[in-house]
N, C-alpha and C positions, 0 to 999 in steps of 0.2 A: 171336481175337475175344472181345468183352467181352461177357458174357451181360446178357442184357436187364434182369434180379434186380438186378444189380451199380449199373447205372444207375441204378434206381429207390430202390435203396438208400442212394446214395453221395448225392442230392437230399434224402432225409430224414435222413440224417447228418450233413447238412452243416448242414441246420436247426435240428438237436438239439443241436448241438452237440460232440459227442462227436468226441472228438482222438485218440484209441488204436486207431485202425483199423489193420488191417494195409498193407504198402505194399503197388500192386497187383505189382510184379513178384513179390512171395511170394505172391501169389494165383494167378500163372501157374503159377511151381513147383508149389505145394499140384496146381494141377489137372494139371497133368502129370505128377505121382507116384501121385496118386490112381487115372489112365488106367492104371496099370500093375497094380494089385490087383483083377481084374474079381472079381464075386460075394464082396467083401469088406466085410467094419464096419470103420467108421471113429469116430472121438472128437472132437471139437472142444470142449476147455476153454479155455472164454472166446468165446463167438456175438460178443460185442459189438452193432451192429444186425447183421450178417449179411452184410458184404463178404468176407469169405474162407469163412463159409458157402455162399457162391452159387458161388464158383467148386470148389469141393468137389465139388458136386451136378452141377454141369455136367461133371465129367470122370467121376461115377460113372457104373457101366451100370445097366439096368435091375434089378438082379438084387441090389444093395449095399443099405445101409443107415447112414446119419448119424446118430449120437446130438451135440447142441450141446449143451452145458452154459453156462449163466451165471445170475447172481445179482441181477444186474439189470432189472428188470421195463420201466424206464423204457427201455432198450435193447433189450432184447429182443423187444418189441412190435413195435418196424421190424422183426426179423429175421420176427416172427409174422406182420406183415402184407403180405410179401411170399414168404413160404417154404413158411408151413405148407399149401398146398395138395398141398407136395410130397410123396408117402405115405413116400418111402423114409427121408426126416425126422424126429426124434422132438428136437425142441424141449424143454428142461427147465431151469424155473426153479427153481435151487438154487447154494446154497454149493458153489463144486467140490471143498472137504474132504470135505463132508458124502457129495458124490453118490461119493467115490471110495472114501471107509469103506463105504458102503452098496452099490458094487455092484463088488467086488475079485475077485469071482469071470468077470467079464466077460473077453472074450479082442478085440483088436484085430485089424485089418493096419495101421492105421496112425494115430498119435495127434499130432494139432497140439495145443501144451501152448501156449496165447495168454494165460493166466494167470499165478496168482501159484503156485493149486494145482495139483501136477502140472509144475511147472516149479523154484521155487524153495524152494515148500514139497509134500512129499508125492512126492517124485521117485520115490522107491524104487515106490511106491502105482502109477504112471502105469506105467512100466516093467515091472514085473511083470504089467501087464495085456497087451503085447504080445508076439503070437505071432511064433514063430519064422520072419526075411525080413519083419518089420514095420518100418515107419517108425515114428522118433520123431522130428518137426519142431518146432523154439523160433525163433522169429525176437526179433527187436528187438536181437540180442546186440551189434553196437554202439551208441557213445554216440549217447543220443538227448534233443533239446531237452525233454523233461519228464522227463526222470530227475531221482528228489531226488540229495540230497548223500552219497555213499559208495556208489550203487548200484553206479557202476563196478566195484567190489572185488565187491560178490554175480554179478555178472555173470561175472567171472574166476572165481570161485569155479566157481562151476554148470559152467565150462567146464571146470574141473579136474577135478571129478566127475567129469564124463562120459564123461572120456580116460582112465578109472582103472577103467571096466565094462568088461571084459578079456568080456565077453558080447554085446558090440556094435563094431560098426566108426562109427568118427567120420568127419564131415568137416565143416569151417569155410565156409562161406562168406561170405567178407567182402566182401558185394555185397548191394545192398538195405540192409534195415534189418541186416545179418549174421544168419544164419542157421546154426542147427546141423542135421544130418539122423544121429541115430544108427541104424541098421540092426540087428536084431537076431540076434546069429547063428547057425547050426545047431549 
């Protein structure tokens, strides 16, 4: 089931214009991994308006906590005017450099990295914030119609990284927009 946020959100998205949403089948995943960490924090770098936001929320319990991260106010505003009611919530307009120097002491269960910080820049930063049996989720890893020219290779790249943290278990999924899920391990 598509949560009711998701609808309301995807009609003001659609308006906005804004093309970087996540696809929703990574939004089912996100909510289906999220059901599994009950009484846990979570991260999202990169809100965008808040389509993979909403399904976050809807798989968290009563008892979790969402931090969103993003830089954009103009986007972000959808995610505000349809979310922030939610207490468990904490919406933050900021640089996701800035918010990951400033708050490294933070401990996760599980971090969706929908950005550039914490994914492509700052990896080490994002990773270290995850406790041990936490998710670390990237999507977009295949090719996608608004990739510039050479993203491909940073793409591969990120993916070699990841296979090379002998402190987490990998896996590929090459379904949706591709998706990576590294687990972090005991």
């Amino acid at each position: 089931m598509i949560p009711q946020s998701y609808l309301q959100i995807k009609e003001a998205t659609d308006i906005s214009g804004f093309n970087m949403a996540s696809n929703i089948d990574t939004c089912f995943l996100l909510r289906s991994l999220v059901c599994s960490k009950p009484n846990a924090h979570f991260l999202e770098l990169g809100t965008g308006t808040g389509l993979a936001t909403s399904f976050i929320l809807d798989g968290m319990d009563a008892n979790s906590s969402l931090i969103s991260v993003d830089n954009d106010p103009k986007y972000l505003q959808i995610a505000q005017q349809f979310l922030s009611n939610d207490k468990r919530l904490e919406l933050v307009e900021m640089d996701g450099g800035d918010w990951l120097l400033q708050n490294e002491t933070k401990n996760f269960d599980f971090i969706f990295a929908d950005t550039w910080h914490g994914k492509y820049l700052m990896l080490d930063n994002a990773l270290n914030m995850l406790k041990i049996g936490g998710f670390y989720i990237i999507d977009d890893m295949l090719p996608q119609p608004n990739w510039p020219e050479g993203h491909d290779k940073k793409a591969s790249k990120l993916t070699t990284i990841l296979k090379s943290k002998n402190n987490f278990s990998i896996v590929e999924l090459n379904w949706a927009s591709g998706i990576i899920i590294a687990t972090r391990k005991f």
